[in-house]
Steps between C-alpha positions, in 0.01 A plus 500: 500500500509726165731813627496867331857574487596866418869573442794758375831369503760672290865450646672807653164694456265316708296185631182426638232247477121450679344257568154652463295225723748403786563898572855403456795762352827393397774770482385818479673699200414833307143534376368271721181731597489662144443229335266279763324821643188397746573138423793566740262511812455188445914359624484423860834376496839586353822285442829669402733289363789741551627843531622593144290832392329326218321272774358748718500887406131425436419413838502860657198622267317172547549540892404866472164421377400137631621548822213413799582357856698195461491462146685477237744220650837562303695222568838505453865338487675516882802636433402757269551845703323662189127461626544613885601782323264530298253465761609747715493757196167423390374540846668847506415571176137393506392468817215326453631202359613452852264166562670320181689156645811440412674182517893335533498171351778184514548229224183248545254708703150456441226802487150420538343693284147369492329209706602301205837639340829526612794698330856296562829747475748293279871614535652566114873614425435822366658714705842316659457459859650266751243228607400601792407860358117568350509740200355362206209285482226311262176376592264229517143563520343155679133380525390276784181283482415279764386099456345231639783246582480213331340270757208752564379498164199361421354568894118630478482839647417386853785270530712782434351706751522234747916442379522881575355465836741201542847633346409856449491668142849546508563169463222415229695658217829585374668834293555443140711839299491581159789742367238746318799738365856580561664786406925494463551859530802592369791201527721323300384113415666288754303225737256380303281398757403840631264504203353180486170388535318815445147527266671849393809632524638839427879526409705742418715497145722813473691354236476369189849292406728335768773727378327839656493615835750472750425200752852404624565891616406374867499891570201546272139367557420218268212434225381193285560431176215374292664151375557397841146578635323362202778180551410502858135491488496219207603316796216636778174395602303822418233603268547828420769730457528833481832675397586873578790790569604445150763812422385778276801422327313241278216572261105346579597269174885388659328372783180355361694265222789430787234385707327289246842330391624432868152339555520256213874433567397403856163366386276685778172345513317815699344833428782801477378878529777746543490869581647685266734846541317796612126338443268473816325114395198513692311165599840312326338138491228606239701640296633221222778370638861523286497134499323173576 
């Protein structure tokens, strides 16, 4: 499945991206409506990753004008109070938005979004919380497809009606997922695995040298640095990566030739896009990519 993948993601400022033919919206920063206008009737579904203002300040416009009974879904991490409050102002403030769902969500729940397509919460370390507390998240967006077990295939169309009437449908096939996309949100690089196996995945690179940042303040909320994400994915299964939340610190050139040097040093073998400070990149994967 070819996916139109519209995105801003400047760090501090704001992120979003949308996923133009799932109806899908993660994070929901500044500009959000601006820049998508009526293309933003189109989300059905939100998915915050977490409750710092450059994730979400966009989702009280968007709400304003998309809302309808029981849409949009904004999904959300469990033990962020941030969104019940920000539901129960948005239903004060705009009381028509009052049939928009909202949505509490642990580490590993599954949304179905369509009959097809599930969206998996993935726990990251962004925001320091003891383990049994919920307040920053990834995702994983998941297609199912459903088979013919082995030992049925092959069977003419009336002996598989006759093994339905014996063993029921249920029974004649069996659920196959394909990790579509997965999105980090913001988080430092830690467990590889989270990101594995994905056709795309979206990850966050704040900064640029090992050296910046501040990762072992535990009182602070933690960010990736490029040479371990680009040293991390050398060693995924995915085929496409897209890298955002670089700081406006750096100029477009810093990052593109940082980029380009961290992919040979790790010798990447898949298309890179990035989005780059303050630019809205609108269907990213036609654009050329930075590398590969």
């Amino acid at each position: 499945m070819q996916l139109s993948i519209t995105g801003y993601s400047t760090a501090l400022f704001s992120t979003w991206y949308f996923i133009e033919e799932l109806g899908l919206l993660f994070d929901a920063g500044d500009g959000l409506t601006s820049s998508l206008m009526q293309k933003a009737r189109k989300i059905d579904h939100v998915f915050i990753s977490h409750a710092d203002r450059d994730h979400l300040t966009g989702l009280l416009q968007f709400n304003q004008l998309n809302a309808r009974e029981g849409y949009p879904r904004i999904h959300f991490p469990y033990d962020s109070g941030s969104f019940p409050a920000l539901a129960a102002f948005s239903q004060h403030f705009d009381p028509h938005v009052k049939g928009t769902s909202w949505h509490a969500l642990k580490d590993g729940e599954q949304v179905q979004v369509r009959e097809n397509l599930l969206v998996q919460s993935i726990r990251n370390n962004h925001v320091p919380a003891a383990a049994d507390v919920f307040k920053s998240f990834g995702y994983r967006v998941i297609e199912t497809k459903q088979k013919l077990k082995p030992e049925f295939i092959g069977l003419s169309q009336e002996e598989i009606r006759q093994t339905i009437a014996t063993i029921g449908k249920e029974n004649l096939t069996e659920t196959f997922y394909t990790n579509l996309l997965t999105y980090s949100g913001d988080t430092p690089v830690d467990d590889y695995e989270k990101w594995n196996n994905t056709k795309i995945l979206i990850h966050e690179a704040t900064f640029l040298e090992k050296s910046e940042g501040d990762n072992e303040n535990t009182k602070r909320n933690k960010h990736s640095f490029l040479p371990e994400v680009l040293e991390m994915v050398s060693q995924l299964n995915i085929e496409t990566l897209i890298l955002g939340h670089f700081s406006s610190r750096y100029s477009n050139e810093q990052i593109n030739e940082k980029i380009q040097s961290l992919c040979k040093e790790f010798k990447i073998k898949i298309p890179v896009y990035r989005l780059l400070p303050g630019q809205v990149h609108r269907d990213i994967l036609n654009e050329v990519p930075i590398y590969g």
